[in-house]
TORKOL-4160 file (C-alpha; in steps of 0.2 Angstrom, whole numbers, padded with zeros to 4 digits, m for minus):
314
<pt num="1" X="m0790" Y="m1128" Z="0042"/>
<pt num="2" X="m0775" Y="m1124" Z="0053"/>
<pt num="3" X="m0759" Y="m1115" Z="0043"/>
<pt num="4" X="m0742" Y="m1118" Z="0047"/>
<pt num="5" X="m0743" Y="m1098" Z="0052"/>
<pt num="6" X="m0756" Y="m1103" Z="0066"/>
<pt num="7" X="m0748" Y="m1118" Z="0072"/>
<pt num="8" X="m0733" Y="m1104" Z="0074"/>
<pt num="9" X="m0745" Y="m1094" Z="0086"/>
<pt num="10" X="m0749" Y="m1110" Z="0094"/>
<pt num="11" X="m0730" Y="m1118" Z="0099"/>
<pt num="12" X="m0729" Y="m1096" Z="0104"/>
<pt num="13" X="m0743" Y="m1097" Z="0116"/>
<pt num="14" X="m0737" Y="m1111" Z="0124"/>
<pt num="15" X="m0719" Y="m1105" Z="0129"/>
<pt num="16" X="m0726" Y="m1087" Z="0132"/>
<pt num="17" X="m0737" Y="m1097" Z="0145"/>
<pt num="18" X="m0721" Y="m1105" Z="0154"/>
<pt num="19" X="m0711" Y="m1090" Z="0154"/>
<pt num="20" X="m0724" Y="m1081" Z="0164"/>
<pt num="21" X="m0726" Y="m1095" Z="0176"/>
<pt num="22" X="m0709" Y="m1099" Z="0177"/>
<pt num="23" X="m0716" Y="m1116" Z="0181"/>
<pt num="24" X="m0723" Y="m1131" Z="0170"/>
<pt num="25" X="m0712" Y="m1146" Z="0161"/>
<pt num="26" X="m0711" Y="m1150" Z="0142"/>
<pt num="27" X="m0722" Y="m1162" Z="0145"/>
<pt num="28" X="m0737" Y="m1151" Z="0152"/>
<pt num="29" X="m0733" Y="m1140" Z="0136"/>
<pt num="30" X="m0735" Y="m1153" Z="0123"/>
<pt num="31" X="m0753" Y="m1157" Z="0133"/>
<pt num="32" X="m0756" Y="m1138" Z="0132"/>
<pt num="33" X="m0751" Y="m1141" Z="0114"/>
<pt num="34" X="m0762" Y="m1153" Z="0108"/>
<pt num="35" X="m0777" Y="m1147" Z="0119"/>
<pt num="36" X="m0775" Y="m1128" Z="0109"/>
<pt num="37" X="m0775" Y="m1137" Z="0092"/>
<pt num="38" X="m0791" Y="m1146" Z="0098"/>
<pt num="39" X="m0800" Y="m1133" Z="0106"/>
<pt num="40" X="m0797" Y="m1123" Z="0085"/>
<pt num="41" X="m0810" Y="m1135" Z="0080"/>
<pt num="42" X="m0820" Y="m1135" Z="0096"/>
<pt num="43" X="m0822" Y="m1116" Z="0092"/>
<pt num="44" X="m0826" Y="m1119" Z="0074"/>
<pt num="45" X="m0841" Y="m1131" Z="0078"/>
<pt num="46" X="m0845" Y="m1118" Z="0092"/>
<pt num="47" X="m0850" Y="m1104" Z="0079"/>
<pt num="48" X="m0860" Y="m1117" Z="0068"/>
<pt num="49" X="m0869" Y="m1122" Z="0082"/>
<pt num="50" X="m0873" Y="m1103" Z="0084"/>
<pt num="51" X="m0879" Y="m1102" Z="0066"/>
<pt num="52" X="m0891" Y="m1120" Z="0069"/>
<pt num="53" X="m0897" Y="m1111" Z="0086"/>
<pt num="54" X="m0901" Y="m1096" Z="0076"/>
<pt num="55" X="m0911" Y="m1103" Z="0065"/>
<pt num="56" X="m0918" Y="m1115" Z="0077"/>
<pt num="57" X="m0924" Y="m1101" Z="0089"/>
<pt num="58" X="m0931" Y="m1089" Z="0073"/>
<pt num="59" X="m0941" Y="m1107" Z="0067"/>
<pt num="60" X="m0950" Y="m1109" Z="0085"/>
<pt num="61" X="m0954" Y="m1092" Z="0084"/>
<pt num="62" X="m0964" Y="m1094" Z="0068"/>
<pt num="63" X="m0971" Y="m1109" Z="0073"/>
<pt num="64" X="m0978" Y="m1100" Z="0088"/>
<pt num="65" X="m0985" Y="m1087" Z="0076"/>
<pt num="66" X="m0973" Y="m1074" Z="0086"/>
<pt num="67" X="m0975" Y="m1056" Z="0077"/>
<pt num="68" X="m0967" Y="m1045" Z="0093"/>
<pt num="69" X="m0955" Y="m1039" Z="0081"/>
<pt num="70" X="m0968" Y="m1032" Z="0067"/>
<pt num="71" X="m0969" Y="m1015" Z="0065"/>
<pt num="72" X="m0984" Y="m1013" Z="0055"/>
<pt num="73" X="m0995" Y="m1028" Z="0047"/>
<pt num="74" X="m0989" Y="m1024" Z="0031"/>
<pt num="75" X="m0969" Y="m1022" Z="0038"/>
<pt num="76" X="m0961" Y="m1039" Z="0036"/>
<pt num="77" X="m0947" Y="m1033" Z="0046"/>
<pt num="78" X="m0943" Y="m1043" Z="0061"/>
<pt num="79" X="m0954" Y="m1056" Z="0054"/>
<pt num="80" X="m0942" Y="m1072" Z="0056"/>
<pt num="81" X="m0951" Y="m1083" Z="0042"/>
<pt num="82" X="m0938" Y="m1078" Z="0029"/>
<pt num="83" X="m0925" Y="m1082" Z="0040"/>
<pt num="84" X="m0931" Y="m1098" Z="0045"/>
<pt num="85" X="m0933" Y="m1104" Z="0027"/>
<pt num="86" X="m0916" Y="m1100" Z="0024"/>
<pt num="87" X="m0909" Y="m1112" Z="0013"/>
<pt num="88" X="m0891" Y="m1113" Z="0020"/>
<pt num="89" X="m0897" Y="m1112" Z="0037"/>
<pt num="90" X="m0910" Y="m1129" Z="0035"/>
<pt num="91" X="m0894" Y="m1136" Z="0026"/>
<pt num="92" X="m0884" Y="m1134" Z="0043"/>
<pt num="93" X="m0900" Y="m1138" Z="0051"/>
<pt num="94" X="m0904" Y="m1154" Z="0043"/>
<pt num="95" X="m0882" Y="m1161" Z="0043"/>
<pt num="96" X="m0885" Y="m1177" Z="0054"/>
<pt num="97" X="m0865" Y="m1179" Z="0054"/>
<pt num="98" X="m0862" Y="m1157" Z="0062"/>
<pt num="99" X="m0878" Y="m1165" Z="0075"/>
<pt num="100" X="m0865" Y="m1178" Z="0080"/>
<pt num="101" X="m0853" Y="m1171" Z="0083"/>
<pt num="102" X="m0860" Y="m1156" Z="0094"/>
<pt num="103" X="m0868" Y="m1170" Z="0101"/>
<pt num="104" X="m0852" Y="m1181" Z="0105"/>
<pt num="105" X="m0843" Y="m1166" Z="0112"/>
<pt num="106" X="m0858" Y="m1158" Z="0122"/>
<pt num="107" X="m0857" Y="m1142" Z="0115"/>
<pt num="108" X="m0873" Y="m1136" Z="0122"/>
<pt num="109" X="m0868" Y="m1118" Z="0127"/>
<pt num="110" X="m0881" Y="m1111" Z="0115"/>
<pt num="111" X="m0893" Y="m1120" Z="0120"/>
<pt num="112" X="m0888" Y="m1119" Z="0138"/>
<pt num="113" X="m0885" Y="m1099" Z="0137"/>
<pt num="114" X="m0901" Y="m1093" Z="0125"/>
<pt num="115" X="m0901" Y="m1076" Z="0128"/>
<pt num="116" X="m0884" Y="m1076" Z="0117"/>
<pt num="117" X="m0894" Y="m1081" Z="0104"/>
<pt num="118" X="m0906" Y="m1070" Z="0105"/>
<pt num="119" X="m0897" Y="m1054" Z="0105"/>
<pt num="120" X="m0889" Y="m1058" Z="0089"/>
<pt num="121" X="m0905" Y="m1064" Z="0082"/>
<pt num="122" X="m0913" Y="m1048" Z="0086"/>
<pt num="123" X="m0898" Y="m1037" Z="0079"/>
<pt num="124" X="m0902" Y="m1047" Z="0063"/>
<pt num="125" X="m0918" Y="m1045" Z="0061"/>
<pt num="126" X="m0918" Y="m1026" Z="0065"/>
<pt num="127" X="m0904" Y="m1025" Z="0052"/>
<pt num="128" X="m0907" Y="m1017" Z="0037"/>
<pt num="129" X="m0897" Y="m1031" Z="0028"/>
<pt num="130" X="m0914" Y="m1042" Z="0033"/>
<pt num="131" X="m0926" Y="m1030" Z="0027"/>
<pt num="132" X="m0920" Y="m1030" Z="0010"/>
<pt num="133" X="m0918" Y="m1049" Z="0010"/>
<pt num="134" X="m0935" Y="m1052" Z="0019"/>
<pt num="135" X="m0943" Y="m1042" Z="0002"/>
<pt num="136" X="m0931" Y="m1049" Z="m0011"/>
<pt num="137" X="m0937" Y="m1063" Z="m0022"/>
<pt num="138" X="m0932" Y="m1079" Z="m0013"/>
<pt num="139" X="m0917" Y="m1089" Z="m0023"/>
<pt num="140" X="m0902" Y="m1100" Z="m0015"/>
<pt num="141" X="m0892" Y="m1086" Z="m0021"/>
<pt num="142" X="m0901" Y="m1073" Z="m0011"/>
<pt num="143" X="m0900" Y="m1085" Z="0004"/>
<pt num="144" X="m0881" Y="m1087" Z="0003"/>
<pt num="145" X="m0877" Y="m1070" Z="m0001"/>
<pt num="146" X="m0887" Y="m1065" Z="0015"/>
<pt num="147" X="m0879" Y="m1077" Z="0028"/>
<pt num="148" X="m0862" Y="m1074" Z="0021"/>
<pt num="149" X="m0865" Y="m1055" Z="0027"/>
<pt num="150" X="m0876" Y="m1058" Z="0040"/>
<pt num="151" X="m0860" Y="m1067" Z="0045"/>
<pt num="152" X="m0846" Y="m1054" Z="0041"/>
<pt num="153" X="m0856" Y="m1040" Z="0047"/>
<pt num="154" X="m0866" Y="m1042" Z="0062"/>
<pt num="155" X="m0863" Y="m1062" Z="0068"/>
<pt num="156" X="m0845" Y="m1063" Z="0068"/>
<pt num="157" X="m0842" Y="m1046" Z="0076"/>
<pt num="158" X="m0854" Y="m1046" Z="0089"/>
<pt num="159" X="m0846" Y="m1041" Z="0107"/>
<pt num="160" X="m0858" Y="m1050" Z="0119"/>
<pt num="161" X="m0854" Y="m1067" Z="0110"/>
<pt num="162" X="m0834" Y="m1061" Z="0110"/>
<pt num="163" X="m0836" Y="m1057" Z="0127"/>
<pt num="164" X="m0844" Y="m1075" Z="0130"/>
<pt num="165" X="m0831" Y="m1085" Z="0122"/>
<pt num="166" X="m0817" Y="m1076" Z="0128"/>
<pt num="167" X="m0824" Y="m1083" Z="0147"/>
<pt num="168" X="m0827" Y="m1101" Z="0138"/>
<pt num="169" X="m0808" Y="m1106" Z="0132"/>
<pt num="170" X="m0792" Y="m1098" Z="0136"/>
<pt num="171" X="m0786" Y="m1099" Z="0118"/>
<pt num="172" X="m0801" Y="m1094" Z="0110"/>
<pt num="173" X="m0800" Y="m1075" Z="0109"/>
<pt num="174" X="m0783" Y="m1078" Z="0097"/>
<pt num="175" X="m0791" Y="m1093" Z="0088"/>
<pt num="176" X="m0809" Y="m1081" Z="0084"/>
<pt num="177" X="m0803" Y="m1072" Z="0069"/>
<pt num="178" X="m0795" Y="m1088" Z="0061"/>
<pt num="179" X="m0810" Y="m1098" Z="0064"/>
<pt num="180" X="m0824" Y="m1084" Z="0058"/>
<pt num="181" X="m0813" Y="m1082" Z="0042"/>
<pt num="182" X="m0812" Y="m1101" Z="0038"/>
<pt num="183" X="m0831" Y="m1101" Z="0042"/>
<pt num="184" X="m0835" Y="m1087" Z="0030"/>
<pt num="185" X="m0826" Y="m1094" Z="0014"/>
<pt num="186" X="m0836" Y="m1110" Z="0018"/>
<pt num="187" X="m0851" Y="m1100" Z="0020"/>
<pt num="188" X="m0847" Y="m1092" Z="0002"/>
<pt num="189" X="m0845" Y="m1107" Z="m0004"/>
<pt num="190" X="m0861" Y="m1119" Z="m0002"/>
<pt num="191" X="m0871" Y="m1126" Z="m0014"/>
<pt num="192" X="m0888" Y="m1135" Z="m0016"/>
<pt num="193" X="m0879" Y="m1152" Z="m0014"/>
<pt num="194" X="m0867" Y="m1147" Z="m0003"/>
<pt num="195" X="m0861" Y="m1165" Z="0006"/>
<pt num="196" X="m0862" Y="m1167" Z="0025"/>
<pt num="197" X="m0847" Y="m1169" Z="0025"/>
<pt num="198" X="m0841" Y="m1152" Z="0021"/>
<pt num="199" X="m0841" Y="m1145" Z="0036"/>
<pt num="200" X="m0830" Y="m1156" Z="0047"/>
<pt num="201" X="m0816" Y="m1153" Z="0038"/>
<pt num="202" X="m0799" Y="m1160" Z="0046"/>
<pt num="203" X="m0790" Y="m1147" Z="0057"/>
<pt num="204" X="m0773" Y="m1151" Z="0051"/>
<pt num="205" X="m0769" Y="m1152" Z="0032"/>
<pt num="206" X="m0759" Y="m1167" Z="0036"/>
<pt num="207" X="m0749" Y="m1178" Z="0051"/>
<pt num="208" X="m0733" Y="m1168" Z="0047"/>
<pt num="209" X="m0740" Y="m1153" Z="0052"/>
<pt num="210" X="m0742" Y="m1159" Z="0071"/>
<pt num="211" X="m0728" Y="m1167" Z="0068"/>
<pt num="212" X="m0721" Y="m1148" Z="0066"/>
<pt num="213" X="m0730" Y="m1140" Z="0078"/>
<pt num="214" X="m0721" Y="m1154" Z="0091"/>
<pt num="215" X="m0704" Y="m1152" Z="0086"/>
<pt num="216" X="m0707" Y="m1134" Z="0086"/>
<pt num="217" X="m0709" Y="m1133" Z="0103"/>
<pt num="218" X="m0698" Y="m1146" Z="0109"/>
<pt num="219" X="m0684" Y="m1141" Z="0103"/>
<pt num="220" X="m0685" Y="m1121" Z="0105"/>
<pt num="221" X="m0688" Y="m1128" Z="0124"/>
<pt num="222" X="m0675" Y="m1139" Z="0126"/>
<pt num="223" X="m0662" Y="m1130" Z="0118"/>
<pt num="224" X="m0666" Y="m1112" Z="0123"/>
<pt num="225" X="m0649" Y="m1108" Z="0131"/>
<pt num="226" X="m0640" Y="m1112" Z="0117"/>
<pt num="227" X="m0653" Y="m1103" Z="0105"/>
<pt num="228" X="m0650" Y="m1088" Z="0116"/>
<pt num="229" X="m0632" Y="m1088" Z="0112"/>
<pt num="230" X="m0635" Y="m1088" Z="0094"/>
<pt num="231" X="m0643" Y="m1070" Z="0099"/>
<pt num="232" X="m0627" Y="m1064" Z="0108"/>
<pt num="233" X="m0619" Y="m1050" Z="0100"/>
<pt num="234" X="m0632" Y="m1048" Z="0085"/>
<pt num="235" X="m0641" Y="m1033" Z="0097"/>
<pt num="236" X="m0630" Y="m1023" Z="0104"/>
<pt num="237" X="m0640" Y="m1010" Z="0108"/>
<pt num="238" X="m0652" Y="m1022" Z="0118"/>
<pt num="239" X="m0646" Y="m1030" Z="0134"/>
<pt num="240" X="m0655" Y="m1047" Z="0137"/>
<pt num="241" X="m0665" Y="m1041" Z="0152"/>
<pt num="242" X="m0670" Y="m1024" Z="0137"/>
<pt num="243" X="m0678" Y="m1037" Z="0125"/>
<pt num="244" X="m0697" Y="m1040" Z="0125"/>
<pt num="245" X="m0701" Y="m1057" Z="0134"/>
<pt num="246" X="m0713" Y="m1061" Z="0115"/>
<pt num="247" X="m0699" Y="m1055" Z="0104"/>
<pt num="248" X="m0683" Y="m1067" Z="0112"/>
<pt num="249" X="m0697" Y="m1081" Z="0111"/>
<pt num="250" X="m0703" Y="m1078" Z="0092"/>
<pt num="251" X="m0682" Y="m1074" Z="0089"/>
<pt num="252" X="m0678" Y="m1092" Z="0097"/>
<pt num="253" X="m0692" Y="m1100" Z="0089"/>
<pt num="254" X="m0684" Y="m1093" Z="0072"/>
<pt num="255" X="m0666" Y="m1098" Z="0074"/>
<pt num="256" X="m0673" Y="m1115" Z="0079"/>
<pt num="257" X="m0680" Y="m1117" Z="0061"/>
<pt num="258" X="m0665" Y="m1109" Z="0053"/>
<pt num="259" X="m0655" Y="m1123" Z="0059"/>
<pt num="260" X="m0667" Y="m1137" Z="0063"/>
<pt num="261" X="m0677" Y="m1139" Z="0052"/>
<pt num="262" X="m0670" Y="m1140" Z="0032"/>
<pt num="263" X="m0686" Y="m1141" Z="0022"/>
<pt num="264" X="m0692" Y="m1122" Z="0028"/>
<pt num="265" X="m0683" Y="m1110" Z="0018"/>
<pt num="266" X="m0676" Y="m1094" Z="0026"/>
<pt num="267" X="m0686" Y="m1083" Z="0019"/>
<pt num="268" X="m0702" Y="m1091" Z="0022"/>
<pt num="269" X="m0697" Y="m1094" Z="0043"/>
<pt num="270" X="m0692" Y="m1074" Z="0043"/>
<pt num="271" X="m0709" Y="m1070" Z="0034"/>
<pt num="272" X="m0717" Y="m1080" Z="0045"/>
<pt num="273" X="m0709" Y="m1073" Z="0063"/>
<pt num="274" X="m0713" Y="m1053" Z="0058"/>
<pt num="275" X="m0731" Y="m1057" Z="0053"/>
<pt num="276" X="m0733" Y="m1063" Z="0069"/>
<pt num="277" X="m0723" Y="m1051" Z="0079"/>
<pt num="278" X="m0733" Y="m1038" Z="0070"/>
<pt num="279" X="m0749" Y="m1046" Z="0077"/>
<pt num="280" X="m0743" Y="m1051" Z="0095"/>
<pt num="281" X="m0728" Y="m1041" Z="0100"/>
<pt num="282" X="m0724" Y="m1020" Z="0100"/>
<pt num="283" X="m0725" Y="m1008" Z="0086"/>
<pt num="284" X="m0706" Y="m1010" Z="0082"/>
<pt num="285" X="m0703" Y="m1028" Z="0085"/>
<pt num="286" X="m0703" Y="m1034" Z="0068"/>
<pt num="287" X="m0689" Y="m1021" Z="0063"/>
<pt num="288" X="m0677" Y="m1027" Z="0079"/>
<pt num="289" X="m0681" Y="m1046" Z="0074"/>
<pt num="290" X="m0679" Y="m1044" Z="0057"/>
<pt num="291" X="m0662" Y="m1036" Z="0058"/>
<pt num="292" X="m0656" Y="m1048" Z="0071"/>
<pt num="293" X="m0660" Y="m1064" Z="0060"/>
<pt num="294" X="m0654" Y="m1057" Z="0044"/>
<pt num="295" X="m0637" Y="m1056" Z="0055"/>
<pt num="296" X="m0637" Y="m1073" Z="0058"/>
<pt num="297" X="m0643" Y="m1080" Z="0041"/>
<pt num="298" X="m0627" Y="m1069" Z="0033"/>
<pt num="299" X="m0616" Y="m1077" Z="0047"/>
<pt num="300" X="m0624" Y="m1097" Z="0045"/>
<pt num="301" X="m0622" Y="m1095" Z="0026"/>
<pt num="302" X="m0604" Y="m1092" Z="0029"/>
<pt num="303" X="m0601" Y="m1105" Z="0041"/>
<pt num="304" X="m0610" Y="m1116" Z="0031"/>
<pt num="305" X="m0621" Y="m1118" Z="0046"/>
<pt num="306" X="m0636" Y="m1117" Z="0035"/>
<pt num="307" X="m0642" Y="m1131" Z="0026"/>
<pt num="308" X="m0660" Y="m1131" Z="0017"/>
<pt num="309" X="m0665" Y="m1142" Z="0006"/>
<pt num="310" X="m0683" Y="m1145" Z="m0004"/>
<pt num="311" X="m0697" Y="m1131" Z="m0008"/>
<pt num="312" X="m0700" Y="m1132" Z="0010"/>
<pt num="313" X="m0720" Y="m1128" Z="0017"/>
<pt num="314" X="m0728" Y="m1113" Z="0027"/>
């Protein structure tokens, strides 16, 4: 689930959290560490708890025989029935192992915060996207294509529940877009027998990804005065106290895979470092650290200082 470009953002996170404090240890950053990587997932079950909750909510309205959002008796608009029978929607409904696990982390804030739910449920069934779907011939085609836009355009967007989860988790407002785009391909790409299992995949593709992500951080922490040096002379139109605080920790976070790590090719760590910069840092950031790592590259490839071997992984 998580990409070694997202582990990248997390390792970032944490130093930029340290440097603004100016206070913390190693070891209270590798707990930070682990704690972001976990809460990915916790976000991830969060958003299919919303999708069980809206279903849930529009089913106990038509059990109740609600019909306060019909606009005429012929008008199936608003009428959640359709929504309710939605086949990818009961599948989520009906996954005894996604219950579990909501269940074993007590993520109840749906359930606990209703009116959430509600708002989105109304801005989907007032959609125009639900009237066409509420009078379209029912297939598990139709019902797929529904939620996967229902999703994209209206659920995943939606302020008030952006607004929510940014007051829920300190992490969450970075790990929103990655978690809404992983949920949308899996959305897209359900079937009738769709295993329960499929939605709890594993959060890391393997062990050596934490594995990165650890080493990552220790050792841009621990050998950030001599990763600083590496940068002396290579901006010379930037003093040290001139450099943005993001941009000297994405540079040292670079230069430590250059020379730490032998199975990530160059190109691939530089690629890596201005997509991010060009995300998290100013409008000209990935310029001034592209030029200052190709400097250093040229100048470890004559020293011999840089040694990569294998294909290496992103």
């Amino acid at each position: 689930m998580l990409t070694r470009r997202q582990i990248r953002v997390k390792v970032m996170q944490c130093i930029y959290a340290l440097a603004l404090s100016r206070e913390g240890s190693l070891e209270t950053q590798q707990k930070f560490l682990n704690q972001s990587i976990a809460q990915t997932f916790t976000l991830y079950l969060l958003m299919l708890s919303l999708l069980r909750e809206l279903h849930h909510l529009a089913a106990e309205r038509v059990q109740k025989g609600s019909r306060k959002y019909l606009k005429s008796p012929d008008d199936e608009v608003g009428n959640p029935l359709r929504l309710s029978e939605n086949q990818l929607f009961l599948q989520l409904a009906e996954n005894p192992l996604l219950k579990d696990a909501l269940a074993k982390r007590k993520l109840r804030q749906w359930y606990l915060n209703e009116e959430y739910v509600k708002i989105v449920l109304k801005d989907i069934l007032e959609s125009p996207l639900y009237r066409e779907y509420a009078n379209a011939p029912a297939s598990y085609e139709a019902d797929r294509e529904f939620l996967t836009v229902a999703f994209r355009e209206i659920i995943a967007p939606n302020q008030k529940i952006y607004d929510f989860l940014e007051d829920e988790g300190i992490t969450w407002v970075d790990d929103l877009p990655l978690v809404n785009t992983f949920l949308l391909k899996q959305l897209r790409k359900m079937k009738p027998g769709t295993p329960h299992t499929y939605f709890l995949p594993p959060l890391l593709k393997n062990e050596e990804d934490m594995e990165f992500a650890r080493e990552l951080l220790d050792k841009t922490l621990l050998r950030g005065a001599d990763l600083e040096k590496e940068m002396e002379g290579k901006t010379p139109n930037w003093d040290k106290e001139r450099i943005a605080e993001m941009d000297a920790i994405l540079l040292k976070m670079a230069i430590a895979e250059l020379l730490y790590f032998p199975s990530i090719p160059e190109r691939v760590t530089i690629n890596e470092y201005l997509e991010i910069a060009k995300e998290y840092s100013t409008p000209k950031s990935s310029i001034f650290i592209n030029g200052v790592l190709d400097k250093l590259i040229r100048e470890y490839r004559e020293s011999g200082r840089l040694k990569k071997t294998g294909r290496g992984l992103l």
